[in-house]
N, CA, C and O atoms as CSV, one atom per row, in Angstrom:
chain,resi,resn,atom,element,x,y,z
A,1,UNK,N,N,106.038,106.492,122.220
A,1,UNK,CA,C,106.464,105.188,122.662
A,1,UNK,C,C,106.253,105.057,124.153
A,1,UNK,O,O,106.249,106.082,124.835
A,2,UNK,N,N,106.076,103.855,124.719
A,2,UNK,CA,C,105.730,103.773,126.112
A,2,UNK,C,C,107.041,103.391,126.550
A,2,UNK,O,O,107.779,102.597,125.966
A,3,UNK,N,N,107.330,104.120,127.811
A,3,UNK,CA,C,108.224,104.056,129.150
A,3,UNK,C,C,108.930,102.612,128.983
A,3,UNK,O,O,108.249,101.753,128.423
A,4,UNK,N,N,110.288,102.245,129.433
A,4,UNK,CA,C,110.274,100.724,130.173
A,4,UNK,C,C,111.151,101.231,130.954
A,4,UNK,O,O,111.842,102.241,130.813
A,5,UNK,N,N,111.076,100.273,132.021
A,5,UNK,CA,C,112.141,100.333,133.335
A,5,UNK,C,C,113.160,98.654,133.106
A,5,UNK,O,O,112.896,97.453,133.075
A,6,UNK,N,N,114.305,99.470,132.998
A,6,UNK,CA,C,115.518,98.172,132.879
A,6,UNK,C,C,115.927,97.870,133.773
A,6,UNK,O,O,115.771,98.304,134.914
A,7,UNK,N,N,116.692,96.840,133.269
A,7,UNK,CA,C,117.249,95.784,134.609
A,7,UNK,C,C,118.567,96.667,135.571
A,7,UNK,O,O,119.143,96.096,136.497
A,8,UNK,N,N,118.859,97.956,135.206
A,8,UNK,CA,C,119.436,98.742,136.004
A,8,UNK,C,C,118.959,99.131,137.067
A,8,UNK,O,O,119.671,99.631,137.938
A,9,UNK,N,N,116.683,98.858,137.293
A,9,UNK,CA,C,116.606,99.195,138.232
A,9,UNK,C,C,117.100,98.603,139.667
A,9,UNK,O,O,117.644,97.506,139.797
A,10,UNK,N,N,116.840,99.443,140.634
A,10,UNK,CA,C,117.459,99.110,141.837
A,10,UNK,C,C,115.904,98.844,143.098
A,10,UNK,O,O,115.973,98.900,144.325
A,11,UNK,N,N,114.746,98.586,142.320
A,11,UNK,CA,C,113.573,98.338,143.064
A,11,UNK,C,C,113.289,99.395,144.465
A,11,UNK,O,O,113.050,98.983,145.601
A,12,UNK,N,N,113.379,100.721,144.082
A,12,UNK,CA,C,113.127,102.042,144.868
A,12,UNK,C,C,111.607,102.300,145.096
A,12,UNK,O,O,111.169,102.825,146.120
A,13,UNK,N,N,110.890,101.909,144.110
A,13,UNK,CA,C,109.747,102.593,144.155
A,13,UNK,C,C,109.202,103.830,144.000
A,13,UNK,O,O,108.065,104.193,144.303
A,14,UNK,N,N,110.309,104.610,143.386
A,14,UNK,CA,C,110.106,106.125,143.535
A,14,UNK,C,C,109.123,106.224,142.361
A,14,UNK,O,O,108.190,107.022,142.447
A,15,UNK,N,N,109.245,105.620,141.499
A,15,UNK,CA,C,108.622,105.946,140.190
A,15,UNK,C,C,107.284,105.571,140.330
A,15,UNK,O,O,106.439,106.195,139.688
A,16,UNK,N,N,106.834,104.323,141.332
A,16,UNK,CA,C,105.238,104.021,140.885
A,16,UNK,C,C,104.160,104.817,141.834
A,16,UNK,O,O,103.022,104.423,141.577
A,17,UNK,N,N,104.181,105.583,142.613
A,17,UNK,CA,C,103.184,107.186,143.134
A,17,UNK,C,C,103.314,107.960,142.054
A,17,UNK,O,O,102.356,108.715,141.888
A,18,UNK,N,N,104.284,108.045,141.155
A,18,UNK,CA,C,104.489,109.272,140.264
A,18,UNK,C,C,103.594,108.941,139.202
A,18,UNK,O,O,103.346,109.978,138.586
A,19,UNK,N,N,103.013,107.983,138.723
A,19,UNK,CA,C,102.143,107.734,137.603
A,19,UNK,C,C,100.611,107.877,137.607
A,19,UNK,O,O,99.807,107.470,138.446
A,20,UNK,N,N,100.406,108.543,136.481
A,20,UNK,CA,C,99.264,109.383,136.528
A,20,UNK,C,C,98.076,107.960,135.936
A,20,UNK,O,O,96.873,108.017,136.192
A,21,UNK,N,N,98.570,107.025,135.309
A,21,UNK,CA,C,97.937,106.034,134.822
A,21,UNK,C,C,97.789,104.770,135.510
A,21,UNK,O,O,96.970,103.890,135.251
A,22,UNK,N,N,98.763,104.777,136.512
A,22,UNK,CA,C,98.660,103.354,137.688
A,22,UNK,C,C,99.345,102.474,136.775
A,22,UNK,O,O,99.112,101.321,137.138
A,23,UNK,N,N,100.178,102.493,135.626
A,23,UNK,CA,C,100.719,101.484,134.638
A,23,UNK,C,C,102.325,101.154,135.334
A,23,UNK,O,O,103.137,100.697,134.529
A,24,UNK,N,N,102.797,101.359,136.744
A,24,UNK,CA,C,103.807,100.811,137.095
A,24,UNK,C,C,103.190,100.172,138.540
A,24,UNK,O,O,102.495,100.656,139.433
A,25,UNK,N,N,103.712,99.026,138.346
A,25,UNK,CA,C,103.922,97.618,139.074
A,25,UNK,C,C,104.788,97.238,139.836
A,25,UNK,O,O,105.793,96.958,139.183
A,26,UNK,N,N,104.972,97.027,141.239
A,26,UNK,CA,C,106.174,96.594,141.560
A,26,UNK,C,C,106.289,94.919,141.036
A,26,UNK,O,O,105.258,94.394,140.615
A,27,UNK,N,N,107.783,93.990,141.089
A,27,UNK,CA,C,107.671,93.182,140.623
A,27,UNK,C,C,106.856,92.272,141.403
A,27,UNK,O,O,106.328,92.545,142.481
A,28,UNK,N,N,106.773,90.829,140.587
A,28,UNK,CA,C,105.703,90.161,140.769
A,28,UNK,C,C,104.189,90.027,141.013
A,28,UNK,O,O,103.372,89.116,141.148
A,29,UNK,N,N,104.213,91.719,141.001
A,29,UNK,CA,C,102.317,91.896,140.791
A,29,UNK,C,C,101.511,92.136,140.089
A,29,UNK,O,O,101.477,93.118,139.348
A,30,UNK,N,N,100.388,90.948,140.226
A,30,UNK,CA,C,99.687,90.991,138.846
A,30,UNK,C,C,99.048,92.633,138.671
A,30,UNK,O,O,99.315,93.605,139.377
A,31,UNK,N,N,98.142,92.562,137.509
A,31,UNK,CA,C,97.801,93.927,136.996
A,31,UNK,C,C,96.703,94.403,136.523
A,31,UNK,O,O,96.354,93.304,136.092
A,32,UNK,N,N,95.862,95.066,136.228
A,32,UNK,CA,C,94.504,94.963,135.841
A,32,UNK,C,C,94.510,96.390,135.041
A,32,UNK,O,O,95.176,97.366,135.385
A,33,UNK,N,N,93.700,96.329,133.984
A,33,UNK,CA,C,93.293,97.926,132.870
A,33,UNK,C,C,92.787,98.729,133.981
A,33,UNK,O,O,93.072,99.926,134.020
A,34,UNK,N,N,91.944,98.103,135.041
A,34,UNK,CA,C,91.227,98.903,135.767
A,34,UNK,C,C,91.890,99.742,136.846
A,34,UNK,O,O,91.439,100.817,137.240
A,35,UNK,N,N,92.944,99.190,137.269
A,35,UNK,CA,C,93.887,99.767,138.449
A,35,UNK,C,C,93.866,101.160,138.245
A,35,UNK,O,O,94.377,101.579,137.206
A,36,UNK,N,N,93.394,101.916,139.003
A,36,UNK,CA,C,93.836,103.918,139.043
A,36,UNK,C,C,93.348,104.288,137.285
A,36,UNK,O,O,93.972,105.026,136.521
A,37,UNK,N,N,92.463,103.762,137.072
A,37,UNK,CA,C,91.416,104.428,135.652
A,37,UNK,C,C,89.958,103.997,135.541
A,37,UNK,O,O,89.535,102.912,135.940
A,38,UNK,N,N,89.104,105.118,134.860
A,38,UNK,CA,C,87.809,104.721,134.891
A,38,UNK,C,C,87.388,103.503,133.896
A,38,UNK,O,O,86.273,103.179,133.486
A,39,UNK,N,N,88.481,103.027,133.690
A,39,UNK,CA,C,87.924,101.771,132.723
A,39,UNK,C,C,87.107,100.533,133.159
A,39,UNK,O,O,87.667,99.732,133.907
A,40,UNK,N,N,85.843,100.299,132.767
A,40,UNK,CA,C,85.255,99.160,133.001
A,40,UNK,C,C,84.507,98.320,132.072
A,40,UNK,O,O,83.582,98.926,131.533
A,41,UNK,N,N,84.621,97.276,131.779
A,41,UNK,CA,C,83.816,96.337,130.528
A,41,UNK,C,C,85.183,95.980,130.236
A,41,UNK,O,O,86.231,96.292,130.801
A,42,UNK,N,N,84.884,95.074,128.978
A,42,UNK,CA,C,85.922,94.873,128.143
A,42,UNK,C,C,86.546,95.919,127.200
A,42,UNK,O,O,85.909,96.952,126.993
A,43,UNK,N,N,87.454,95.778,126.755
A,43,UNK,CA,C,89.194,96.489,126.779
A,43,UNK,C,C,89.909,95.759,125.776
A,43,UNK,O,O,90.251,94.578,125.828
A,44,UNK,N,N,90.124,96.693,124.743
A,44,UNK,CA,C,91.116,95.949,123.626
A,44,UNK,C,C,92.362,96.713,123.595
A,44,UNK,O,O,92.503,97.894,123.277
A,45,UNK,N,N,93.375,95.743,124.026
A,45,UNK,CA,C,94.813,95.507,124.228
A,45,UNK,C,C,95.323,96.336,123.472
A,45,UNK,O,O,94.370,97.044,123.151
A,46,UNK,N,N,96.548,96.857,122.786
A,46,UNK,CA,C,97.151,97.190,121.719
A,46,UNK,C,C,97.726,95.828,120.957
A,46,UNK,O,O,98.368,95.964,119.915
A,47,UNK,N,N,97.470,94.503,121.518
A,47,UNK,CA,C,97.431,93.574,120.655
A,47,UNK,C,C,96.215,92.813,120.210
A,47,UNK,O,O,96.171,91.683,119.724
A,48,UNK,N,N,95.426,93.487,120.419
A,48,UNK,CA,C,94.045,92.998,119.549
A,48,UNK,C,C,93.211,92.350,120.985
A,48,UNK,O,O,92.017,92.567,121.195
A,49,UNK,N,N,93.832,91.772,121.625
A,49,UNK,CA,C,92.893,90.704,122.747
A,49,UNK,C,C,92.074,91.703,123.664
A,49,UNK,O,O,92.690,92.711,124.011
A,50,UNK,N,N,90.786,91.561,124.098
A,50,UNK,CA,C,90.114,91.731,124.430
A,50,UNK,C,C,90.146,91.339,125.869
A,50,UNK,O,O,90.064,90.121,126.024
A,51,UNK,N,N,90.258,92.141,127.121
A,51,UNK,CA,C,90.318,91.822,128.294
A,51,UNK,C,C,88.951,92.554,129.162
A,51,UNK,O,O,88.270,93.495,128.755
A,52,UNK,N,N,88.827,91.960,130.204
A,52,UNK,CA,C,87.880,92.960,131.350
A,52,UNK,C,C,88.802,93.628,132.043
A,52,UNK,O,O,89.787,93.178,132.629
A,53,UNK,N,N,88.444,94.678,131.948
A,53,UNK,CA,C,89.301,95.843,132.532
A,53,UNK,C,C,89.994,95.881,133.991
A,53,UNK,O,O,91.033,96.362,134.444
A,54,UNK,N,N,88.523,94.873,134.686
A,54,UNK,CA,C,89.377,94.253,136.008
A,54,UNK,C,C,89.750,93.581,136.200
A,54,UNK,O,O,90.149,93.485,137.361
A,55,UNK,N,N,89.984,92.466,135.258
A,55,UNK,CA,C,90.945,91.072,134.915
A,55,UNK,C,C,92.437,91.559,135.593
A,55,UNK,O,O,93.021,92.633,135.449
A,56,UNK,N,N,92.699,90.753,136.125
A,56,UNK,CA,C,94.201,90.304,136.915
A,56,UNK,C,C,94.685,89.754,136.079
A,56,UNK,O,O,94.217,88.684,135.691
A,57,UNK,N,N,96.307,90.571,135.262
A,57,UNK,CA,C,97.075,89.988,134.156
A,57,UNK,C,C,98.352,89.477,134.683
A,57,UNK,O,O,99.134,90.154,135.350
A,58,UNK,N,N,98.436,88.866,134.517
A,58,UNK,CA,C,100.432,88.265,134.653
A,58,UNK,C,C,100.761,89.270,135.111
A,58,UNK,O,O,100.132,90.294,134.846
A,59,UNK,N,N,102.236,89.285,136.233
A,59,UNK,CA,C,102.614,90.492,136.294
A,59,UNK,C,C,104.083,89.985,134.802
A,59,UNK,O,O,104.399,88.866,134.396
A,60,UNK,N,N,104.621,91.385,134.390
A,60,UNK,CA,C,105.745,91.155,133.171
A,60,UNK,C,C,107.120,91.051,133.455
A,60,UNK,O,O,108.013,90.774,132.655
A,61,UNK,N,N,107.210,91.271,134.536
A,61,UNK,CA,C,108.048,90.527,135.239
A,61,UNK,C,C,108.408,89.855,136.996
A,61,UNK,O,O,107.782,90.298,137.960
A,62,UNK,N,N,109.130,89.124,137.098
A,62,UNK,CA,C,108.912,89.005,138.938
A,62,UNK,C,C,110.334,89.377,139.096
A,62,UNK,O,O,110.861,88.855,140.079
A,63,UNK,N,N,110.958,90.010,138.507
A,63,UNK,CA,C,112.533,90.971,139.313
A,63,UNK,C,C,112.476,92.657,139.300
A,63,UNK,O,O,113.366,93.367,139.769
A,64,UNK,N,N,111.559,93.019,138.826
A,64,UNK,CA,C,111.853,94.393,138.839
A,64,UNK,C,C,110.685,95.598,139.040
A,64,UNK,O,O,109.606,95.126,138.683
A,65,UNK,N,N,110.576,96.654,139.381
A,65,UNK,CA,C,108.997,96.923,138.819
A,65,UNK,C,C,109.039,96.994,137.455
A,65,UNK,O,O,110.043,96.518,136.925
A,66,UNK,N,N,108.126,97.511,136.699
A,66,UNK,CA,C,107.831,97.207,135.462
A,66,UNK,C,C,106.251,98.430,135.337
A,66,UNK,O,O,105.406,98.801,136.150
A,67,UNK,N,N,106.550,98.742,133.668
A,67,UNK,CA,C,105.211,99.508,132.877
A,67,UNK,C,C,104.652,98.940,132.175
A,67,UNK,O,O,105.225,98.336,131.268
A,68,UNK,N,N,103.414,98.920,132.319
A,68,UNK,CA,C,102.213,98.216,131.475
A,68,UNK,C,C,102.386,99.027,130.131
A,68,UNK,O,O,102.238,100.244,130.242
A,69,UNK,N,N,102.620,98.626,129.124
A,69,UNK,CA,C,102.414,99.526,127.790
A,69,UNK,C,C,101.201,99.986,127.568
A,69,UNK,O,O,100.857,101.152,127.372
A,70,UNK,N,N,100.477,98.890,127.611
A,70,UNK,CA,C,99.149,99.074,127.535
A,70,UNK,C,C,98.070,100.678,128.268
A,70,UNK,O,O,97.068,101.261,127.855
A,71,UNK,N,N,98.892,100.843,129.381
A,71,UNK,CA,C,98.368,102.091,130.456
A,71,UNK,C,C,99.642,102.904,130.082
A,71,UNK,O,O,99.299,104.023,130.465
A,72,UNK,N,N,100.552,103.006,129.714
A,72,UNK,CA,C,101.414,104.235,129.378
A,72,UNK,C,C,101.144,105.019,128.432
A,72,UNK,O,O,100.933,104.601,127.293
A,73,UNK,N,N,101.107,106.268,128.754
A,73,UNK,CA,C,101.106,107.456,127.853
A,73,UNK,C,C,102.252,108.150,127.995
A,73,UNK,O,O,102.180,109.131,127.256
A,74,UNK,N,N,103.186,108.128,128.530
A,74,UNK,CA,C,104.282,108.911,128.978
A,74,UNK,C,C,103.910,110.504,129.381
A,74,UNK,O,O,104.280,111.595,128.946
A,75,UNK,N,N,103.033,110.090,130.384
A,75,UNK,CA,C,102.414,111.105,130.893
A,75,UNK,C,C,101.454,112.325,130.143
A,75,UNK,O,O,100.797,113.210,130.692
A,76,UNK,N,N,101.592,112.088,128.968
A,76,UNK,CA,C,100.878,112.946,128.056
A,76,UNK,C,C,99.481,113.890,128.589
A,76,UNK,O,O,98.964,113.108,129.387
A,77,UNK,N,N,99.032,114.532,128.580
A,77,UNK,CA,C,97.786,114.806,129.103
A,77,UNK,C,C,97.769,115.407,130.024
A,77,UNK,O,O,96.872,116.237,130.174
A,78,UNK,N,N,98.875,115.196,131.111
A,78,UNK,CA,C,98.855,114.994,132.350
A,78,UNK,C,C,100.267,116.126,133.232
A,78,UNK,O,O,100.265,116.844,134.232
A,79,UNK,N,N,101.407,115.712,132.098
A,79,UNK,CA,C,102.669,116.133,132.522
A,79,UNK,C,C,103.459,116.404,131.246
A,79,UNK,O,O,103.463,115.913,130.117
A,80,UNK,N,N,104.212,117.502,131.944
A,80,UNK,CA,C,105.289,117.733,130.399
A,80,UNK,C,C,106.187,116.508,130.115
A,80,UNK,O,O,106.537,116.231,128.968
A,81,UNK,N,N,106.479,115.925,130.986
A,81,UNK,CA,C,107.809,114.693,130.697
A,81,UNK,C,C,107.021,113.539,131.725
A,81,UNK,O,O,106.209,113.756,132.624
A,82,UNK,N,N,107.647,112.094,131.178
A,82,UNK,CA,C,107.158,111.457,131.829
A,82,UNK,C,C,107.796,111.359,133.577
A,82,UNK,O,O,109.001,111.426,133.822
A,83,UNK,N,N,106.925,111.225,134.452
A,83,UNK,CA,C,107.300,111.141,135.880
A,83,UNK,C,C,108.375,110.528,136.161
A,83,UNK,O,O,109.467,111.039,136.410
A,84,UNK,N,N,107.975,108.908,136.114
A,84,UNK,CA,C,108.225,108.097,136.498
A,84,UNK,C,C,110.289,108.611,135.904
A,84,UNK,O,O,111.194,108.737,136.730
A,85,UNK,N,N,110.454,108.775,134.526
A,85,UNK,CA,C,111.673,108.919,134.425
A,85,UNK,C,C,112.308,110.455,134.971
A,85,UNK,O,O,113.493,110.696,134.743
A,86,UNK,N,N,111.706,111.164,135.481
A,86,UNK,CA,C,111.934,112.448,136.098
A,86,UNK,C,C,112.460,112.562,137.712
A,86,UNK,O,O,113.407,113.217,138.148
A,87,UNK,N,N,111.451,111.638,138.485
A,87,UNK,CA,C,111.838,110.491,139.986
A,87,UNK,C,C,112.788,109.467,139.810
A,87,UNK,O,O,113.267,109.298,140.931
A,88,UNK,N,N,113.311,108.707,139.036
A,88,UNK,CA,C,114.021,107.527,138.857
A,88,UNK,C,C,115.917,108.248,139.293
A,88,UNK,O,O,116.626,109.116,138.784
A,89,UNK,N,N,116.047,107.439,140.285
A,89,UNK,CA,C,117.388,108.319,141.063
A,89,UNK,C,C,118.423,107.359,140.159
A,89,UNK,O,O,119.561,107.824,140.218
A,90,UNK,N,N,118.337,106.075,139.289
A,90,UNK,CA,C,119.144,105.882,138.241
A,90,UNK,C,C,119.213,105.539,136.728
A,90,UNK,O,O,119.865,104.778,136.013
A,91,UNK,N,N,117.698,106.963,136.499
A,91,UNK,CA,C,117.835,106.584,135.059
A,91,UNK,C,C,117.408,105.485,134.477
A,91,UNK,O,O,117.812,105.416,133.316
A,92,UNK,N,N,116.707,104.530,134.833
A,92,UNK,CA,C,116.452,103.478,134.054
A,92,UNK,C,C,115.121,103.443,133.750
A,92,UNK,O,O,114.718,102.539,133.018
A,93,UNK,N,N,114.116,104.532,134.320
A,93,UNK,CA,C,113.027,104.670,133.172
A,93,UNK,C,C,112.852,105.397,131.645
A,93,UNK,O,O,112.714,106.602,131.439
A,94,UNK,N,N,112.887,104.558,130.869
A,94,UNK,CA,C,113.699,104.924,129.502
A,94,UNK,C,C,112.371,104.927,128.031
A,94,UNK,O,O,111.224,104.605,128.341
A,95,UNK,N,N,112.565,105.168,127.072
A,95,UNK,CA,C,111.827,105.236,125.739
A,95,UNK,C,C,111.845,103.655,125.613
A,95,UNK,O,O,112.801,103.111,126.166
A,96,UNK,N,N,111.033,102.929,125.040
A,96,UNK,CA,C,111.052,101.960,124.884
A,96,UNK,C,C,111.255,101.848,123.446
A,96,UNK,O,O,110.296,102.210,122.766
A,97,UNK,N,N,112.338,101.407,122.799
A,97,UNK,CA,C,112.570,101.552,121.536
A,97,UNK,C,C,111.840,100.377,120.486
A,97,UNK,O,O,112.137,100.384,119.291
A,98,UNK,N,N,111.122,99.640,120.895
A,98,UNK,CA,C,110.577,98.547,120.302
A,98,UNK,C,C,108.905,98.952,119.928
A,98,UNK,O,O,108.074,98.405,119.205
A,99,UNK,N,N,108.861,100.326,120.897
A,99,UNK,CA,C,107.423,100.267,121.220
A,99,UNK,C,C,107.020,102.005,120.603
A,99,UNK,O,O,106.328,102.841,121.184
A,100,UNK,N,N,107.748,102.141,119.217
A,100,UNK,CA,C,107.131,104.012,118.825
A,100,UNK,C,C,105.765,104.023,118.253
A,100,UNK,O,O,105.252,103.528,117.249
A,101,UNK,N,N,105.292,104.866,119.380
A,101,UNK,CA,C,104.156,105.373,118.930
A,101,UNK,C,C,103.729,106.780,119.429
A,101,UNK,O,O,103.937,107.101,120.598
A,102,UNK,N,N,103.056,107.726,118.432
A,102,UNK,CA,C,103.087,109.174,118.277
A,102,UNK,C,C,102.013,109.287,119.381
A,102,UNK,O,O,101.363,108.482,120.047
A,103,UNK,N,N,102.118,110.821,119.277
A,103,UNK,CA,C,101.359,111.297,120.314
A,103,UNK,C,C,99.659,111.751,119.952
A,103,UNK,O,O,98.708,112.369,120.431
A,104,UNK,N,N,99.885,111.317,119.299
A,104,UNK,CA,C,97.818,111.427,118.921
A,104,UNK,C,C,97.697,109.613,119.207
A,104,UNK,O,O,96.586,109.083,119.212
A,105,UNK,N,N,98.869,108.860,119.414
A,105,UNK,CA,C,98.375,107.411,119.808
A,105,UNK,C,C,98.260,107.664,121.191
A,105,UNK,O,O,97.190,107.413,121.744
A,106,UNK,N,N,99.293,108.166,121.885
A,106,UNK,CA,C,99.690,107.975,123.424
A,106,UNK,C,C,98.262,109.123,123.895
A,106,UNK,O,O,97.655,108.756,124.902
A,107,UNK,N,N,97.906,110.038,123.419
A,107,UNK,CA,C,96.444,111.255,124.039
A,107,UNK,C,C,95.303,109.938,123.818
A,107,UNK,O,O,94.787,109.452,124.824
A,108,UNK,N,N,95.030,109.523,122.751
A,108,UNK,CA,C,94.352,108.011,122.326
A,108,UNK,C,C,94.022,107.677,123.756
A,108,UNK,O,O,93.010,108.064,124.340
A,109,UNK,N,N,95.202,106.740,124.388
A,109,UNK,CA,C,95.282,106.139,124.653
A,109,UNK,C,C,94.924,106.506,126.427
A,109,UNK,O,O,94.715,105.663,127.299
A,110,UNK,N,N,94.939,108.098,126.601
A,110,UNK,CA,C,94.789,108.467,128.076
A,110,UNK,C,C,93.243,108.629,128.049
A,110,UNK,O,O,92.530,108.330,129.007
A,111,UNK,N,N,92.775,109.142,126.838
A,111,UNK,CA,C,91.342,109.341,126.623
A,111,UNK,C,C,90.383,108.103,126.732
A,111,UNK,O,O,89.188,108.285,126.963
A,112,UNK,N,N,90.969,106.688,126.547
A,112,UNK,CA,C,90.519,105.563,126.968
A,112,UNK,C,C,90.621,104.883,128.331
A,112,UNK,O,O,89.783,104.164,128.876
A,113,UNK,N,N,91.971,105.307,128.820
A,113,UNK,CA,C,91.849,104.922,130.114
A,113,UNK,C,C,91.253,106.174,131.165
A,113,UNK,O,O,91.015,105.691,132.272
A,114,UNK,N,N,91.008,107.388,131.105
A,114,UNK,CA,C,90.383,108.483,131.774
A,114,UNK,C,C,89.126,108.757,130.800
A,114,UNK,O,O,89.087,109.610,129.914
A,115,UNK,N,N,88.146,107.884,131.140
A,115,UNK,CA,C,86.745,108.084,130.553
A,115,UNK,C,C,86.137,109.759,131.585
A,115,UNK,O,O,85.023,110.240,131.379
């Protein structure tokens, strides 16, 4: 399952240097597949849509930072535990319970964004 950061955060920033995928945002900034990965061309979402990898997306929220699902692996590949919740001085980078998916999805998913 991919990372989320809740509204407990306190906008530190500690967590977005710690990501190995560039999938944390501070708030209000937009976002791109391409940010900190070799991805280039078009890019299919985990909801089917088809983006350019350097397309500028909405940011997902404008109060908090925030994780792209889309670029989360929860460090897989990369790190034993995810960073971002390892740096977080209150805990609010968390499992996203809406969002389970195994770890031959989340390796998937680093193997696409680290061509």
């Amino acid at each position: 399952m991919a990372i989320i950061i809740t509204d407990e955060c306190i906008n530190c920033g500690a967590c977005e240097p710690e990501c190995p995928n560039n999938a944390i945002y501070e708030s209000g900034v937009e976002w791109a597949i391409a940010d900190g990965t070799t991805v280039t061309g078009p890019y299919k979402l985990s909801d089917g849509e088809i983006v350019e990898a350097s397309q500028r997306l909405q940011p997902l929220t404008n109060e908090i930072y925030y994780i792209v699902p889309d670029k989360c692996t929860e460090c897989m590949g990369f790190h034993e535990e995810p960073q971002c919740a390892a740096v977080c001085p209150v805990d609010c980078c968390v499992p996203d319970p809406d969002r389970k998916e195994s770890e031959a999805v989340l390796l998937d998913r680093k193997s696409r964004l680290h061509i």
